[in-house]
C-alpha positions in Angstrom: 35.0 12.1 53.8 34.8 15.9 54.6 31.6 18.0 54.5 33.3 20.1 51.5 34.0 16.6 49.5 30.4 15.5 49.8 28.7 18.6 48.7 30.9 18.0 45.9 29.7 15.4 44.9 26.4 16.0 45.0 27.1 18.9 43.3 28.1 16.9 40.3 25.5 14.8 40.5 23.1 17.1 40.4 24.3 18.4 37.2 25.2 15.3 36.1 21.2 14.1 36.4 20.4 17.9 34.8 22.8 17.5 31.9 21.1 14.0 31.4 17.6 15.5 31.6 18.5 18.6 29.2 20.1 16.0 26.6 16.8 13.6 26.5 14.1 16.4 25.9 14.3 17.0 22.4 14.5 21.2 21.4 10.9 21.9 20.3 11.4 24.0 17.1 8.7 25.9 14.4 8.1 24.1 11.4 10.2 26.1 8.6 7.2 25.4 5.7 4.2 25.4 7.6 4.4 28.6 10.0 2.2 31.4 9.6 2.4 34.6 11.2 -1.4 35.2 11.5 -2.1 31.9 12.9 -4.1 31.5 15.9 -3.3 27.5 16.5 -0.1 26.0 17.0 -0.3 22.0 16.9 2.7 20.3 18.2 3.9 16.7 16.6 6.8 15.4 18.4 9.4 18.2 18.8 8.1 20.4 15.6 5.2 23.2 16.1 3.5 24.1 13.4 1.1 27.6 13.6 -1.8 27.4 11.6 -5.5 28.7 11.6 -8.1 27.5 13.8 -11.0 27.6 10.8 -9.0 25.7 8.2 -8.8 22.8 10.8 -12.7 23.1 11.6 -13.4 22.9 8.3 -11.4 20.0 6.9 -11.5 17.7 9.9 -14.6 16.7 12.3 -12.4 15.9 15.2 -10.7 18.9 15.4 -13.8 20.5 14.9 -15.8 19.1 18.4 -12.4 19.5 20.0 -12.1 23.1 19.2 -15.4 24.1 20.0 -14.3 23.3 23.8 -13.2 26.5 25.5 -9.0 25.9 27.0 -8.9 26.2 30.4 -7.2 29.1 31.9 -3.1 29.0 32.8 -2.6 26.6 29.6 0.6 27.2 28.1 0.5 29.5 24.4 3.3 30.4 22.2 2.9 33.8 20.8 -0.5 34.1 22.5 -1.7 31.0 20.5 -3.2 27.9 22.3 -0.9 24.8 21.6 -2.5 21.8 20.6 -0.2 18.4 21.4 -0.8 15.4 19.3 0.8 12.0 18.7 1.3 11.6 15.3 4.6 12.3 13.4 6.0 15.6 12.3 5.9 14.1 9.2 2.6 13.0 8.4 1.7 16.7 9.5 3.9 18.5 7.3 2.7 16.1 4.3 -0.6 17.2 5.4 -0.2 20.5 5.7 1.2 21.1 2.9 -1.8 19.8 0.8 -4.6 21.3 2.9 -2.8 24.3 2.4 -1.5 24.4 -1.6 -3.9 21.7 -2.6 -3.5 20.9 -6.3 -0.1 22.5 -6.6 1.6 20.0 -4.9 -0.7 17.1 -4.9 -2.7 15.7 -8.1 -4.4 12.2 -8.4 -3.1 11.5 -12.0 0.8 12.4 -11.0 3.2 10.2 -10.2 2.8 10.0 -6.3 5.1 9.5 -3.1 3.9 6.4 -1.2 4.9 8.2 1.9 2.5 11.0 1.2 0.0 8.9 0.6 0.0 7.2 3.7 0.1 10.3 5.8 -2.9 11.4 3.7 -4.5 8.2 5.4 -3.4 7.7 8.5 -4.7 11.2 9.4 -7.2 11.2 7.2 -9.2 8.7 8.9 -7.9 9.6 12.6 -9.0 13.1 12.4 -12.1 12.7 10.3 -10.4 14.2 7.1 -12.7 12.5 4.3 -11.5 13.9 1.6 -8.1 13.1 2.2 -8.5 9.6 3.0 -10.8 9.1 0.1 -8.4 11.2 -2.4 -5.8 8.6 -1.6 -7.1 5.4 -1.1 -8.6 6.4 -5.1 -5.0 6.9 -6.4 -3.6 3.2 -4.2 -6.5 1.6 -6.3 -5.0 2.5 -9.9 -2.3 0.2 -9.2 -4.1 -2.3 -6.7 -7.3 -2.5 -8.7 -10.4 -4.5 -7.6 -11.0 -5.2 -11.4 -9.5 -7.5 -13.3 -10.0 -4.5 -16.2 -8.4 -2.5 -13.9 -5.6 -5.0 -13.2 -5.1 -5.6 -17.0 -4.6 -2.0 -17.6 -1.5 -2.2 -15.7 0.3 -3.9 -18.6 1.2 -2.5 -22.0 0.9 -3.4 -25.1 3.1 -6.2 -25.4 1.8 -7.7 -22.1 4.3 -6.7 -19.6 4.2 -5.2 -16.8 4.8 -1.6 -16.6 6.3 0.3 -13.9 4.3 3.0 -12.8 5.9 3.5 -9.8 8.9 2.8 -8.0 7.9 1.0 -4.7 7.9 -2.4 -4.1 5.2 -4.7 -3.7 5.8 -5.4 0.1 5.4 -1.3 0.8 2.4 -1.4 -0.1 1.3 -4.5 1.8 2.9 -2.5 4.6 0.8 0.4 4.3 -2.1 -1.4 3.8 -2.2 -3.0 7.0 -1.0 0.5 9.1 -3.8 1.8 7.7 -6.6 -0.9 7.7 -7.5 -1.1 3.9 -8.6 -4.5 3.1 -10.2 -4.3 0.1 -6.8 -3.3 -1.8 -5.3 -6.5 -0.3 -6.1 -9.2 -3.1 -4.3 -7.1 -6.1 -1.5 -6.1 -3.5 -0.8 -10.1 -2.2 -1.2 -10.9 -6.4 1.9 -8.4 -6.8 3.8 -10.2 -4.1 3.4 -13.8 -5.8 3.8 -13.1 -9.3 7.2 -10.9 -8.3 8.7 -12.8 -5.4 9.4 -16.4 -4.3 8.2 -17.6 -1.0 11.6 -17.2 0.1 11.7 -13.6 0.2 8.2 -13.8 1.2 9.9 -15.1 4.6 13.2 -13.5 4.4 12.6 -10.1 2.9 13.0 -9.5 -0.6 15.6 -6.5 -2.0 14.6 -2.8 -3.1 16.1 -0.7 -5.9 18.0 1.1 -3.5 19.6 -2.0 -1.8 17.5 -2.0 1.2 15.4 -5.0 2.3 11.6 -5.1 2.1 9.8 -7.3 5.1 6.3 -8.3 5.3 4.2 -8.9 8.7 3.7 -12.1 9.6 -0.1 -11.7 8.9 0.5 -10.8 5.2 3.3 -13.7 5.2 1.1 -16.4 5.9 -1.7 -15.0 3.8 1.1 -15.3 0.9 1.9 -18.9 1.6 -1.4 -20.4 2.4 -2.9 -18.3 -1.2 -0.1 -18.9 -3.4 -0.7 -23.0 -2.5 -4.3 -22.6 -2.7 -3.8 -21.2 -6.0 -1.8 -23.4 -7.8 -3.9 -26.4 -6.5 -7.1 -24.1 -8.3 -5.3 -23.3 -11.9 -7.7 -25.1 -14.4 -6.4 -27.3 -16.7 -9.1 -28.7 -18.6 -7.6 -26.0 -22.0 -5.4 -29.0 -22.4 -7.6 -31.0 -23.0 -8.5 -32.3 -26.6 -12.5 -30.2 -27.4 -15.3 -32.8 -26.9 -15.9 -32.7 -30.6 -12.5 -33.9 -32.3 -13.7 -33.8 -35.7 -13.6 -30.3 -35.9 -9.6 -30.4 -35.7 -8.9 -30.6 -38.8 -4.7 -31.3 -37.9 -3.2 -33.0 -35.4 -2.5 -31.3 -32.4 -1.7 -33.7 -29.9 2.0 -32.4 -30.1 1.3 -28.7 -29.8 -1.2 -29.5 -26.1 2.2 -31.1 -25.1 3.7 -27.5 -25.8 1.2 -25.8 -23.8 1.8 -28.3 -20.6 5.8 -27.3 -20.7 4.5 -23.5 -20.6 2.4 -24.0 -17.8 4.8 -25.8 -15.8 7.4 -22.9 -16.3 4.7 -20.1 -15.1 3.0 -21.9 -12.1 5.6 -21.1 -9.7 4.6 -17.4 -10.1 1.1 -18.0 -10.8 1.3 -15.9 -14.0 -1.6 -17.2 -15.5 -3.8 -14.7 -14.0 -2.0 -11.9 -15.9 -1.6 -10.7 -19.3 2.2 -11.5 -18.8 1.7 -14.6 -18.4 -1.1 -15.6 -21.1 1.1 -14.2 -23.8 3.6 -16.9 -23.1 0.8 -19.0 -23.9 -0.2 -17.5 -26.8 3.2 -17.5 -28.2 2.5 -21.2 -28.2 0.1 -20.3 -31.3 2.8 -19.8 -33.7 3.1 -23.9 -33.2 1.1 -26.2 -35.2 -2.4 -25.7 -33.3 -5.2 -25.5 -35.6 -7.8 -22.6 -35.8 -10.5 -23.9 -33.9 -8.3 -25.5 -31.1 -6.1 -22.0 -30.7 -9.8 -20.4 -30.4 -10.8 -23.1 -27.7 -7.6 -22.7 -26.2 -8.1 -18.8 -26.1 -12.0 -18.8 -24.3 -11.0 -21.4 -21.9 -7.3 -19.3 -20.8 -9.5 -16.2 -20.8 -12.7 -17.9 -18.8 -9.9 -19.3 -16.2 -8.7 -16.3 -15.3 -11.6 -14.5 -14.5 -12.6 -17.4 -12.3 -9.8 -17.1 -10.9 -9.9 -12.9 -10.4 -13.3 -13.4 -9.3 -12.7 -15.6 -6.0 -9.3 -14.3 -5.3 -10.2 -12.9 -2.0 -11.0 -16.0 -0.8 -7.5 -18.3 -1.3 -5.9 -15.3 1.1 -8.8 -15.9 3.4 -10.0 -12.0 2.6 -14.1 -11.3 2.2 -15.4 -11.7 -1.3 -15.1 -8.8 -3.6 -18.4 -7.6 -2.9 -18.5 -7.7 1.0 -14.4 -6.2 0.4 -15.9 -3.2 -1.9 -18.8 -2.1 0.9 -15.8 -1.5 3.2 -15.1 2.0 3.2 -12.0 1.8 5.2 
């Protein structure tokens, strides 16, 4: 091989290995929404820059306060004669950010119909960079539909006892975002979701979306789901069914009509719906059968009493803290 033939080569490979190095760094570019001209910051996430102003980031977050306050040392690299600030999170939880800190209320109100993705950038940064306000402002609007109360968790339903959809994410999202972000005391109401919409099947295997794509849980939050939907259905009192201790105050017979109410509960327990509104109507549709007064009133405390029993230790059949210790937990 000639002297010419190997330069060549090498030649190539040079910009072969240059080519290669150009095509893996990604093209850092401004952020088209959150750039302003008289900002004296730019913060980069991944490949997006985004120029903003030193004192709003003092002021909304502690970290980036104390980091601030420490002077850059000379020959650091500035775009437009702005120091440039690198971070790790996504563009996108930034931009989500941003664009609240910055137009607050206009884009972002507690009682509005809300983007789950939003939300969780609200959190993840909000508790990484100290943002209290942020974190708190959206763990408060996750709790209207994962309530700690089963008041709360009533209010969910309408009228007629069924469920209404105040949103359109599935149950498993917010498992998911519950564990990226470390909230444990929203768990109880989220795993509830899961069991009274999904079979343990799709607990395992992933469970369908609206839009055709397939919702997965972690394996944590799987076997939290098995082991408290077993748990569960071993703890759903029966005793309702029972004839009252003092017969003689049932005036009819209604032997027949308890049978009724055993069929019912057999058709529910799969889904555990006797914790919800939902699911005590289908009981108390049983009333229109030949139940007198006083046992439909029995029947009524005892279906009402279970419940909140079971509302009351449901942290503990998914191995979570009780309610109280779950509540004290800010994050």
């Amino acid at each position: 091989m000639s002297l010419e033939t190997s330069c060549c080569q090498a030649h190539k490979r040079k910009r072969t290995e240059e080519s290669q190095s150009m095509a893996s760094t990604p093209v850092i570019r401004r952020s088209e929404r959150i750039w302003f001209d008289d900002g004296n910051i730019v913060l980069q996430a991944e490949a997006t820059q985004f120029r903003i102003h030193k004192s709003l980031m003092s002021r909304q977050s502690s970290v980036f306060r104390d980091m601030l306050d420490v002077p850059q040392p000379e020959g650091e690299a500035t775009v437009d004669g702005c120091e440039v600030v690198c971070v790790t999170d996504t563009a996108e939880d930034w931009t989500n950010v941003f664009i609240i800190l910055y137009d607050g209320v206009k884009v972002y109100r507690p009682s509005s119909p809300f983007s789950l993705p939003v939300l969780q950038s609200m959190l993840r940064l909000g508790k990484k960079y100290g943002i209290d306000h942020l974190w708190d402002s959206a763990k408060e609007r996750l709790a209207v539909e994962l309530p700690t109360t089963l008041e709360c968790w009533d209010k969910a339903y309408d009228d007629k006892d069924k469920k209404a959809k105040t949103h359109v994410y599935h149950a498993f999202d917010f498992v998911n975002v519950l564990f990226d972000v470390g909230i444990k005391s929203l768990l109880p109401a989220a795993y509830l979701a899961c069991i009274e919409s999904h079979s343990l099947h799709e607990v395992f295997r992933g469970a369908e979306r609206d839009d055709g794509s397939i919702a997965h849980l972690p394996f944590e939050a799987q076997a939290a789901l098995a082991i408290g939907r077993n748990k569960l259905c071993c703890e759903v009192p029966v005793d309702w069914l029972k004839e009252p201790d003092d017969a003689r105050l049932c005036p009819g017979d209604c032997y027949d009509a308890r049978f009724q109410l055993l069929r019912v509960l057999v058709r529910v327990w799969p889904r555990l719906e006797v914790i919800s509104p939902q699911g005590c109507s289908v009981f108390y549709e049983t009333f229109k059968s030949p139940l007198c007064i006083f046992c439909k009133e029995i029947v009524r405390k005892k279906i009402e009493a279970s419940r909140r029993k079971l509302w009351n230790e449901l942290p503990g059949y998914f191995d979570l803290p009780s309610w109280e210790e779950l509540r004290k937990d800010r994050y």
